[in-house]
C-alpha positions as CSV (number, residue, x, y, z in Angstrom):
1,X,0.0,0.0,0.0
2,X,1.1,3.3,-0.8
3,X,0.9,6.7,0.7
4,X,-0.5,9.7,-1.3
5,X,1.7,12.8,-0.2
6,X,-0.3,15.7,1.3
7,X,-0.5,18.6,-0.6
8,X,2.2,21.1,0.6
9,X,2.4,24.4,-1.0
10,X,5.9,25.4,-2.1
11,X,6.2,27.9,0.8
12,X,5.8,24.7,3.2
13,X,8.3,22.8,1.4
14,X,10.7,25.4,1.3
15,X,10.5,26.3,4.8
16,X,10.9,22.8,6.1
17,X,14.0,22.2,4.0
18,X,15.5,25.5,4.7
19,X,13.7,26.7,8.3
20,X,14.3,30.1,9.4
21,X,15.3,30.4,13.1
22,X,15.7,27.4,14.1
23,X,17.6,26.4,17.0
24,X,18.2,26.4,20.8
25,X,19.0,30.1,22.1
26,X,20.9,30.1,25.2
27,X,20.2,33.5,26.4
28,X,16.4,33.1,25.5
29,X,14.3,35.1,28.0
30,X,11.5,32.8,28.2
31,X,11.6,29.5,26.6
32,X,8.3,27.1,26.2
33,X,7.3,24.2,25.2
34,X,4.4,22.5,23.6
35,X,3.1,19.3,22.1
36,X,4.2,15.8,23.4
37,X,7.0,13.7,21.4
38,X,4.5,10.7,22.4
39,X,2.2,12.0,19.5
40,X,4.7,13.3,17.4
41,X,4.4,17.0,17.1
42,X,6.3,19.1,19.4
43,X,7.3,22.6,19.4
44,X,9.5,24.3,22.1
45,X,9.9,28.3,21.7
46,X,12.6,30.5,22.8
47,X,12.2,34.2,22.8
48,X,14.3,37.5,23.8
49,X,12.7,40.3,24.5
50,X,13.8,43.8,25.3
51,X,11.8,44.1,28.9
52,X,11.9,47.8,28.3
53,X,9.7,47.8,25.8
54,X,8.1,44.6,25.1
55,X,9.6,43.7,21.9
56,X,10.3,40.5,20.6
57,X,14.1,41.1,20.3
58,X,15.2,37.8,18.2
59,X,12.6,34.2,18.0
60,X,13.9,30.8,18.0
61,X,12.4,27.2,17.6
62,X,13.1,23.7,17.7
63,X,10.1,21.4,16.4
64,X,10.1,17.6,16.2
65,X,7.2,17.1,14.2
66,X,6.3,17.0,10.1
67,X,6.7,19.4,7.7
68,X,4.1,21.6,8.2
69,X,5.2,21.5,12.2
70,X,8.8,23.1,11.1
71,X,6.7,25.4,8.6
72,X,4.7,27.0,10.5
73,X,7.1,27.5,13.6
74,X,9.5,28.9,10.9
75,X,7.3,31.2,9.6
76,X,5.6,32.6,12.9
77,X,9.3,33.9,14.4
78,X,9.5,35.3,11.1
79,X,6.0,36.7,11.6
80,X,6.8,38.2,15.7
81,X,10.5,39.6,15.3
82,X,10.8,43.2,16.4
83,X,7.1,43.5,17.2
84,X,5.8,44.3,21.0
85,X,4.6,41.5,23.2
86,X,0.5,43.2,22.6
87,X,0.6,42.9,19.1
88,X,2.2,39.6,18.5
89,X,-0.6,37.9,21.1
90,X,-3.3,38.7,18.6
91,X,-2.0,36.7,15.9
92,X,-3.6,33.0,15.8
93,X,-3.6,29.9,14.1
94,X,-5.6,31.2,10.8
95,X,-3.1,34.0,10.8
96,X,0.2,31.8,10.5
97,X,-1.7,29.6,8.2
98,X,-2.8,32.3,5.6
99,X,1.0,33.3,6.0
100,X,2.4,29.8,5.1
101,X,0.0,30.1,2.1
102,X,-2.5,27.3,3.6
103,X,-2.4,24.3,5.6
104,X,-4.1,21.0,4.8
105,X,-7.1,20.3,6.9
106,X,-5.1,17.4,8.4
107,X,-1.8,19.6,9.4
108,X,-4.3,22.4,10.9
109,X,-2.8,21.4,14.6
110,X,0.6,22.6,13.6
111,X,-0.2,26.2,13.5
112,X,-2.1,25.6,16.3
113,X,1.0,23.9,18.4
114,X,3.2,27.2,16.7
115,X,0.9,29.9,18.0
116,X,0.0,27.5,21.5
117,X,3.8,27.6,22.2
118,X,4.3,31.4,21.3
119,X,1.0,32.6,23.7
120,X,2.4,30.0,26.1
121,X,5.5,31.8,26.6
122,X,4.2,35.0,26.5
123,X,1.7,33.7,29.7
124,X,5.0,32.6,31.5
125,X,6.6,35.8,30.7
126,X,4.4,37.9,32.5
127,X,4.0,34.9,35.3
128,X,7.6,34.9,35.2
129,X,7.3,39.0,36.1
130,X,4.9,38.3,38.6
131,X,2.0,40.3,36.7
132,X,-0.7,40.3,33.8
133,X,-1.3,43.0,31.7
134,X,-4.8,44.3,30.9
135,X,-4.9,43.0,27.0
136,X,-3.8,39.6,28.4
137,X,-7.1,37.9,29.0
138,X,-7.5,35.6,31.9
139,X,-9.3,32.8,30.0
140,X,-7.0,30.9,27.8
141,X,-7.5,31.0,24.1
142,X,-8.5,28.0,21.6
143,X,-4.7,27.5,21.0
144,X,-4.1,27.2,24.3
145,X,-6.8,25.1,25.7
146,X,-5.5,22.3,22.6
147,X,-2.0,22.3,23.6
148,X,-3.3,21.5,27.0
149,X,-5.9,19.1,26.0
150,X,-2.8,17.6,23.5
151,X,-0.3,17.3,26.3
152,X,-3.2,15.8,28.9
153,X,-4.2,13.2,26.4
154,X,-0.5,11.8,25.5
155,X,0.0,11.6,29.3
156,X,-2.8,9.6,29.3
157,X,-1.8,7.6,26.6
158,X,1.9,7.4,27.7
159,X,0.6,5.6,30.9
160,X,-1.9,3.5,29.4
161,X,0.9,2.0,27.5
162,X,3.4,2.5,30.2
163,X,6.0,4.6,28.4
C-alpha cells in the first residue's frame, strides 16, 4: 500500500527544507514548550525580549514534528521579530496559516501547536514578572486550551501504555 503525499504548498516545502530560526538560544528570555514527542508533534519556543519595551528582540524554535510543524514555527518567528509583546498575542492559528499560504485540513494542529507555544511563553513571561497586563485575557485561548488538551491526552496515553 502506498501513501499519497499531502499537498504542501511550495512555501511549506521550502521552509521545512531551509527553516528560518531554528535552534536552541541560550540567552532566550522565556523559553516554552508545547506538544508531546509521544504524538509526534512538538514545538519548544525560545524568545528574547527587550523588557523595556516589550519587543520581541530575536525568535527561536526547535520542532520535532512534520513538515508543516517546522513550517509554520519557521514562519511565525519570522511573523513576531521586532514587534511588541501586545501585538504579537493577537496573531492565531488562521493568521500563521494564511501566512504559510494554507495548511491542509489534516496539518491544521501545527499552526495551532506554533501559536500555543508562542501565547504560552508570552503567559509565563508575564507569570515569570509576577504580573498580567490588561490586554492579556484571563481565559485561555483555543490554541491554548488544545495544547493543554494535546499534552493531557499523550500523558494519558503514555501511561496506558506505560512509556
Amino acid at each position: 500500500m502506498s501513501r499519497v503525499p499531502l499537498p504542501y504548498n511550495p512555501k511549506i516545502i521550502e521552509l521545512f527544507k531551509n527553516p528560518k530560526n531554528a535552534g536552541r538560544m541560550e540567552d532566550a528570555t522565556i523559553v516554552a514548550t508545547v506538544g508531546s514527542p509521544i504524538c509526534g508533534d512538538m514545538v519548544v519556543i525560545y524568545l528574547k525580549i527587550n523588557e523595556k519595551d516589550e519587543i520581541i528582540e530575536k525568535a527561536t524554535f526547535e520542532s520535532y514534528g512534520c513538515a508543516a510543524n517546522i513550517a509554520t514555527a519557521s514562519i511565525l518567528t519570522e511573523m513576531i521579530k521586532g514587534r511588541k509583546l501586545v501585538d504579537v498575542w493577537k496573531i492565531g492559528w488562521k493568521d500563521v496559516a494564511k501566512e504559510i499560504g494554507g495548511l491542509p485540513s489534516v496539518k491544521a494542529h501545527c499552526g495551532i501547536l506554533a501559536t500555543g507555544a508562542l501565547k504560552k511563553a508570552i503567559r509565563e513571561y508575564y507569570a515569570k514578572k509576577g504580573f498580567m497586563p490588561k490586554w492579556l485575557p484571563k481565559e485561555l485561548t483555543v490554541e491554548e486550551k488544545h495544547v493543554l488538551e494535546e499534552e493531557k491526552l499523550a500523558e494519558a496515553l503514555s501511561k496506558k501504555v506505560k512509556i
